[in-house]
KOLDOMAR-595913 format. One record per residue (C-alpha): x, y, z. Coordinates in steps of 0.5 Angstrom, whole numbers, padded with zeros to 4 digits, always signed. Example, Ala and Ser with C-alpha at 12.3 -4.5 7.8 and 13.67 -1.06 7.14 Angstrom:
REM residues 2
+0025-0009+0016/+0027-0002+0014/
REM end
This chain:
REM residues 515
-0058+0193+0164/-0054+0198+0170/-0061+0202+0169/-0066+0201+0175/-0072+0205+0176/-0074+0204+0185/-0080+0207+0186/-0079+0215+0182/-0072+0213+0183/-0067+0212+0178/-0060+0209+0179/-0054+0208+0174/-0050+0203+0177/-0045+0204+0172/-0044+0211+0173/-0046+0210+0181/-0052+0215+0179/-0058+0216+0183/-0063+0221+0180/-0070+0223+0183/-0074+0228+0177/-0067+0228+0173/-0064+0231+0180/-0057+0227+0182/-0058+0225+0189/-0051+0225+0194/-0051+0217+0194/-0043+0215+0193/-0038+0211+0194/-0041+0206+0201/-0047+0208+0201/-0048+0207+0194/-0045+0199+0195/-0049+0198+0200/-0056+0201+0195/-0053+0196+0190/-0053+0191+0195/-0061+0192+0197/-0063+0193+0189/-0058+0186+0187/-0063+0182+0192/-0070+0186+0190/-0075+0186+0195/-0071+0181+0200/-0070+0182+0207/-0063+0182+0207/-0060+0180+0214/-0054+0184+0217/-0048+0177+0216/-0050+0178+0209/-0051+0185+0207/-0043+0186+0212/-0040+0179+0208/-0043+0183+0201/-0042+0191+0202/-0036+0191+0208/-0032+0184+0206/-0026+0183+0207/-0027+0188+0214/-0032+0185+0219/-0036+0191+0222/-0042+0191+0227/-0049+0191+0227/-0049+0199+0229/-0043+0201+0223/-0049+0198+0218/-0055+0202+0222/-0051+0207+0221/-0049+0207+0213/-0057+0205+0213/-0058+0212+0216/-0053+0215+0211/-0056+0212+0205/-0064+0214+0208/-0062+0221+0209/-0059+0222+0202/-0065+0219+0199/-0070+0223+0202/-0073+0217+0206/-0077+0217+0213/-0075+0211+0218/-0082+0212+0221/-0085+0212+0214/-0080+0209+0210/-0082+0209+0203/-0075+0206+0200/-0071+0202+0205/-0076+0198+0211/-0073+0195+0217/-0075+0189+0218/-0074+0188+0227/-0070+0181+0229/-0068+0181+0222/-0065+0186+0218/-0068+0191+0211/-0071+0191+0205/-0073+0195+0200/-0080+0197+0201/-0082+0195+0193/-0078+0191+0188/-0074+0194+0182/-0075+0194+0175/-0071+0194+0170/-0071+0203+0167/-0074+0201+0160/-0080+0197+0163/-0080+0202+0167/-0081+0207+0162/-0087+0204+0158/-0091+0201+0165/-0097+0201+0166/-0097+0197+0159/-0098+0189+0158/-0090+0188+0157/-0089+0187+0150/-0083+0182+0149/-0078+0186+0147/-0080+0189+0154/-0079+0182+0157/-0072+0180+0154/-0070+0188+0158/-0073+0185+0163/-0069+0179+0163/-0062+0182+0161/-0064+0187+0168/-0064+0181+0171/-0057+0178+0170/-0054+0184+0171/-0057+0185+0178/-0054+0178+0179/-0048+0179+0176/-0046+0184+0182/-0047+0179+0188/-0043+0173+0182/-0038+0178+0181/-0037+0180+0189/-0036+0172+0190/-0032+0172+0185/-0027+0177+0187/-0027+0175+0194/-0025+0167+0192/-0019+0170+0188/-0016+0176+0193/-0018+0172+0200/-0017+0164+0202/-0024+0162+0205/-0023+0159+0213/-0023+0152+0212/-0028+0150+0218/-0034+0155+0221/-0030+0155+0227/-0026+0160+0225/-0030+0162+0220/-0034+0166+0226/-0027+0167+0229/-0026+0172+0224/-0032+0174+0224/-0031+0177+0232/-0024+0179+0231/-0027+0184+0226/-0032+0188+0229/-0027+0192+0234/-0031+0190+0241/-0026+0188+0247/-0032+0182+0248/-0032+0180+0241/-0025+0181+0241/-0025+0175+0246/-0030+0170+0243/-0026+0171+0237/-0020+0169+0242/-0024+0163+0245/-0027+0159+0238/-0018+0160+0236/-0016+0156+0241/-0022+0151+0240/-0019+0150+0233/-0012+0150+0236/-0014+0144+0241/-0017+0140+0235/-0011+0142+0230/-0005+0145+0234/-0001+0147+0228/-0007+0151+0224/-0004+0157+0221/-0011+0161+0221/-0013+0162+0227/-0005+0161+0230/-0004+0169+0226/-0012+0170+0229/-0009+0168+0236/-0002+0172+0235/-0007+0179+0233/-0012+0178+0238/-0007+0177+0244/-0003+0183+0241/-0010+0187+0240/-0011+0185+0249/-0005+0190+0250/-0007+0194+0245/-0014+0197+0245/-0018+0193+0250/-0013+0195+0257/-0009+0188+0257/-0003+0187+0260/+0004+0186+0256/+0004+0178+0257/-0001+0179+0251/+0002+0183+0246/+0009+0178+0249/+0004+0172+0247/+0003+0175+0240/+0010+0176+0239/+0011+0169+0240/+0006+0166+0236/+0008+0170+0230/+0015+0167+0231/+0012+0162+0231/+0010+0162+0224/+0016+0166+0221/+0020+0159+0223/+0015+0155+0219/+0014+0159+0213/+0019+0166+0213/+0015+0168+0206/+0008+0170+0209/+0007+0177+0209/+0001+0176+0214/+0006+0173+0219/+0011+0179+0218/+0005+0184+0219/+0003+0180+0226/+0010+0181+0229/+0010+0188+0226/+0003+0188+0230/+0006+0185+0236/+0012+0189+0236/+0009+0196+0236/+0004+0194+0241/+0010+0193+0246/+0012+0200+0245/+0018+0198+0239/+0017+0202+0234/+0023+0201+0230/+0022+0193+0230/+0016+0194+0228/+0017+0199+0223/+0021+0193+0220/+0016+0188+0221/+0011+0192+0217/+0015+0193+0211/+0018+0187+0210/+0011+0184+0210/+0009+0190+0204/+0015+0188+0201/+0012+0181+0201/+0005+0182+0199/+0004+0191+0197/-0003+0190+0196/-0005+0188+0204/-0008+0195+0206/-0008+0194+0212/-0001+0193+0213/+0000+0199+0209/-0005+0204+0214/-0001+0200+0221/+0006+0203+0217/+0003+0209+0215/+0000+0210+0222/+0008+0209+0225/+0012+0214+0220/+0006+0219+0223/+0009+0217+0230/+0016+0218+0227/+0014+0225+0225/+0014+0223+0217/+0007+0226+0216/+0007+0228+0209/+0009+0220+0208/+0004+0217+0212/-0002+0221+0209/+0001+0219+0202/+0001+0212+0204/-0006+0212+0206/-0008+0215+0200/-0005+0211+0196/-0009+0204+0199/-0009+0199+0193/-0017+0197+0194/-0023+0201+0198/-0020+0204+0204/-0027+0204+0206/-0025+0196+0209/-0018+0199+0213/-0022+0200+0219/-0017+0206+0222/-0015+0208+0216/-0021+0214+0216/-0018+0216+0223/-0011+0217+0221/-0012+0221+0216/-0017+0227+0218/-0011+0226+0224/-0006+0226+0219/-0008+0233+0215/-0010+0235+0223/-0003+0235+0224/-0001+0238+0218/-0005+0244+0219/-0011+0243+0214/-0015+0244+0220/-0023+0245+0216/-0021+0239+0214/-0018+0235+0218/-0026+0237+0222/-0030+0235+0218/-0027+0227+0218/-0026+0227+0225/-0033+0229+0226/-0036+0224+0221/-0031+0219+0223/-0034+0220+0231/-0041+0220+0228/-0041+0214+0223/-0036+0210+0227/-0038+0208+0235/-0036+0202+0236/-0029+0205+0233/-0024+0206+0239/-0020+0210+0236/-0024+0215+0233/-0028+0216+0240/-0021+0219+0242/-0020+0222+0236/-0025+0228+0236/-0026+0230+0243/-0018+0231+0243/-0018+0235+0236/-0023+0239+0239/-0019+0239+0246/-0013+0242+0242/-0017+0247+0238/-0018+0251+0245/-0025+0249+0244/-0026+0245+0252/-0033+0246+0253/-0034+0242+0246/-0029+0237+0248/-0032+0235+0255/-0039+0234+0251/-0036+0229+0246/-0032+0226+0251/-0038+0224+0255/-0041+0221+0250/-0035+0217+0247/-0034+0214+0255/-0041+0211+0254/-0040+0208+0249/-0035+0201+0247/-0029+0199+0251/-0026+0205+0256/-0020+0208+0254/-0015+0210+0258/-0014+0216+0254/-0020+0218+0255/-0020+0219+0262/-0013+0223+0262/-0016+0227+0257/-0022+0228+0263/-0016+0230+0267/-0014+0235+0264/-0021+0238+0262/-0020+0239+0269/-0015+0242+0270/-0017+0247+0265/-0022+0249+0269/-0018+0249+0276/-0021+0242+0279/-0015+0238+0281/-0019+0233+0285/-0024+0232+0279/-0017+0231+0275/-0014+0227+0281/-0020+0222+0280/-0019+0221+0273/-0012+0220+0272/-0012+0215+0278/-0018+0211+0273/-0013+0212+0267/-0008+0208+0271/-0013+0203+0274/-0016+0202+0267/-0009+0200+0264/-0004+0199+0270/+0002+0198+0266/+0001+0204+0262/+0007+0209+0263/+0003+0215+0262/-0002+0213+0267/+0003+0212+0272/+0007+0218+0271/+0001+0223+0271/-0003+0220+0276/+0003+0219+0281/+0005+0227+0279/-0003+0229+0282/-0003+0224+0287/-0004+0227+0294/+0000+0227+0298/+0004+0230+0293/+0010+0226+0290/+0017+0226+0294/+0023+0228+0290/+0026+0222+0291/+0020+0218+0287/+0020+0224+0281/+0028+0222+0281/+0027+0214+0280/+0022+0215+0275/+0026+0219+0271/+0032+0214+0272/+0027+0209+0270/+0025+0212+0264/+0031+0215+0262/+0031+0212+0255/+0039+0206+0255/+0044+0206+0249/+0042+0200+0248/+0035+0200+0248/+0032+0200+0242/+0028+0208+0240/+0023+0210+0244/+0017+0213+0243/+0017+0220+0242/+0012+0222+0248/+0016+0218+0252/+0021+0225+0253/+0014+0228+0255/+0013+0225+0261/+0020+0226+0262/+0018+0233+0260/+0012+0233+0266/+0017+0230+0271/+0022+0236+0271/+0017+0241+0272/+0014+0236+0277/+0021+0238+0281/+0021+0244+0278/+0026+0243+0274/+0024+0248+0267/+0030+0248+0263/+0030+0240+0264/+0023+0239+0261/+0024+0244+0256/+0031+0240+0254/+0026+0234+0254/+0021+0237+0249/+0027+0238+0244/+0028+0231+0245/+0020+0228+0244/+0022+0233+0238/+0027+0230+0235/+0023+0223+0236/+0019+0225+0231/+0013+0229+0236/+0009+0233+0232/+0003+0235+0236/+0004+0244+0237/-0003+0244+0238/-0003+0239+0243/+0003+0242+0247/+0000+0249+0247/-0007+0247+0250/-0005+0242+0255/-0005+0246+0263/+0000+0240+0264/+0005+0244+0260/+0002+0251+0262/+0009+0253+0267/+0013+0253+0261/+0009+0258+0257/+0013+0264+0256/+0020+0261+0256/+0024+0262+0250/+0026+0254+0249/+0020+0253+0249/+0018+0258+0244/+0024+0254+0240/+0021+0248+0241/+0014+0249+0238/+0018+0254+0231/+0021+0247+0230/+0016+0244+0230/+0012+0249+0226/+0018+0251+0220/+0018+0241+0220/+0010+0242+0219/+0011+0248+0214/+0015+0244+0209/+0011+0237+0209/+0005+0242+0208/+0008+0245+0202/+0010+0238+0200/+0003+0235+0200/+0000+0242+0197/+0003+0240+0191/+0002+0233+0190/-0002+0229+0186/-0005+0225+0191/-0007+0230+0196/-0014+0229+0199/-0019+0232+0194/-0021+0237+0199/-0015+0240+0200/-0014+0247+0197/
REM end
């Protein structure tokens, strides 16, 4: 039996349909995962733990990414949390249906004595509910290795959520294991990703992403075949500003396992950098399972057809991934920055007071307040928050540059020069990221100095810089308006874009909401 009856509800869960007076209601794809999940349990109270290991596994999410979709799915029901008529929250302990499911048939003859007929319809309804949470087991036995003790276990748990704090609680239960068993694989790669997540998303130093690399080293000298172990070291290497090795790192694991979705979206997130957009989106679309557990995938895309000039769209996702995804580092930066480049300043200074109260400060952030600022001619509220951009993140280049550039007093030449010399990319040093030639850019027109920035610009360009929007809304890069190398500059980048964009306009696995 996959027809339910909830109430004047009725739910396929064959088709995923849910129906109120033989009018569809908008529940799909996580929401309607999450409803089947409440409906397998009838009218139980299912706590957080157990409704993110049913709905969101192999991904660990926060108790605030389940309110969220909880929120989601009342509002596609037409329920009211104050007056619930479906779904109940149940304080300290998590949610509920507020009547238990029945079986459609049953439903259709109610209130009539059931007949036997009616009963064995009962069952079979039953088994089929049963069988949805039999058949997440069992999918999850076959595709993931359960950790072998609790410890790490809670382990995995606290790595997922995406939280500085959690992060190092995750760290902590790692080491425990390692103290009781030094050579556990499990939590060696957690050690090696979280270390690499400190330097990463949580304002470490780069001792922790060395670390990582180390671990991940480590790993590939017990066993050169693990995927995972490729990926930690593809992991560690683009938190240490490689992109070249970790680029390799992350095909190789691919190569290894083509199924790990994860891996694919951190690839995928690197050829944006490189300036292969069409080729990162169709990566992101082409996830082997449910995107919905790669947990920036959804970022990378609406940046991805941002970039790409599919600007209705690109909004949409951003806003929704703002709204749904709180906890999410990279979708707070995401939103106020596309509005920022959008031209719409007022807007991006309100969405990026709200993402500096939430979770973990981010560096960029704070040089985004800067250049708000500046926007609206306030170099000493810019001053005050590109200084706290580099306190956050001290060893970040970008924080060191502007900060030092809108210092007061101002820079000597001599320091604009040995920074320049610093960051001059070596011939034997491996390719640098592409914004690296915008500091460059910044620290020619900080010794005024257009040509030299503009020659630069061309260089982050050829790196594989994409981002024109951001170029033409900046006030760091104002001075070069209206110089004729600039002007080349971003048609470069315009006649790059228009040729990806044709590419993904014709293909077949485009977003369905692209024209």
């Amino acid at each position: 039996m996959s027809r339910l009856q909830l109430l004047d509800l009725s739910i396929d869960l064959q088709r995923q349909r849910v129906e109120r007076e033989g009018v569809a209601l908008d529940v799909s794809g996580l929401s309607f995962r999450l409803f089947a999940c409440l409906l397998s349990h009838g009218d139980r109270v299912l706590g957080f733990d157990q409704l993110a290991s049913e709905v969101w596994a192999p991904a660990v999410v926060s108790e605030e990414t389940i309110t969220q979709r909880i929120k989601l799915l009342r509002q596609a029901l037409g329920d009211d949390s104050r007056a619930p008529r479906y779904i109940r929250s149940v304080r300290g302990q998590g949610y509920q249906l507020c009547a238990p499911p029945r079986p459609l048939a049953e439903a259709e003859t109610a209130p009539q004595a059931p007949t036997r007929r009616t009963r064995r319809w009962l069952w079979a309804g039953l088994a089929a509910l049963a069988l949805i949470g039999v058949g997440a087991a069992l999918w999850w036995r076959a595709n993931h290795e359960r950790p072998r003790s609790p410890l790490l276990a809670r382990a995995a748990y606290y790595a997922g959520i995406g939280q500085a704090d959690n992060n190092e609680r995750a760290i902590a239960l790692y080491q425990q294991a390692l103290a009781a068993d030094p050579d556990d694989a499990t939590a060696l790669l957690g050690l090696s990703r979280l270390s690499s997540a400190r330097t990463c998303l949580y304002n470490g130093s780069r001792d922790d992403a060395e670390r990582g690399l180390r671990l991940a080293r480590q790993l590939l000298r017990r066993d050169a075949g693990s995927a995972a172990a490729w990926s930690a070291l593809g992991y560690a290497h683009d938190c240490l500003g490689d992109i070249g090795q970790a680029v390799a790192g992350y095909e190789r694991a691919l190569r290894l396992d083509p199924d790990d979705d994860h891996t694919r979206a951190s690839l995928a997130y690197l050829y944006q950098e490189q300036g292969k957009i069409a080729d990162a989106l169709r990566g992101n679309m082409q996830l082997r399972g449910d995107p919905a557990r790669v947990r920036f995938r959804d970022v990378q895309v609406a940046r991805e057809l941002e970039l790409l000039g599919f600007a209705e769209a690109a909004r949409r996702r951003h806003q929704a991934n703002f709204r749904l995804f709180p906890d999410n580092v990279f979708s707070n930066i995401a939103w106020p920055r596309s509005l920022f480049g959008a031209g719409r300043y007022d807007e991006a200074a309100s969405a990026l007071n709200e993402a500096l109260t939430r979770g973990t400060p981010h560096p960029e952030l704070y040089l985004l307040q800067g250049e708000l600022a500046l926007q609206r001619s306030d170099r000493a509220a810019a001053r005050l928050a590109f200084a706290q951009a580099r306190r956050l993140r001290p060893q970040g280049s970008l924080g060191i540059t502007v900060d030092g550039l809108y210092a007061e007093p101002a820079p000597s030449p001599q320091w604009i020069a040995q920074r320049i010399a610093e960051l001059r990319p070596k011939s034997a040093q491996p390719a640098p990221w592409p914004s690296l030639y915008l500091e460059l850019a910044l620290l020619e027109l900080g010794r005024r100095q257009p040509a030299a920035a503009v020659a630069a610009l061309d260089e982050a360009v050829g790196a594989g810089y994409r981002d024109r929007a951001y170029l033409q809304a900046s006030p760091l890069f104002r001075a070069l308006h209206g110089d004729p190398g600039y002007a080349r500059v971003l048609a470069r980048i315009d006649a790059d874009l228009a040729a990806q964009r044709a590419r993904v306009a014709s293909a077949d696995w485009k977003p369905a909401d692209l024209p």
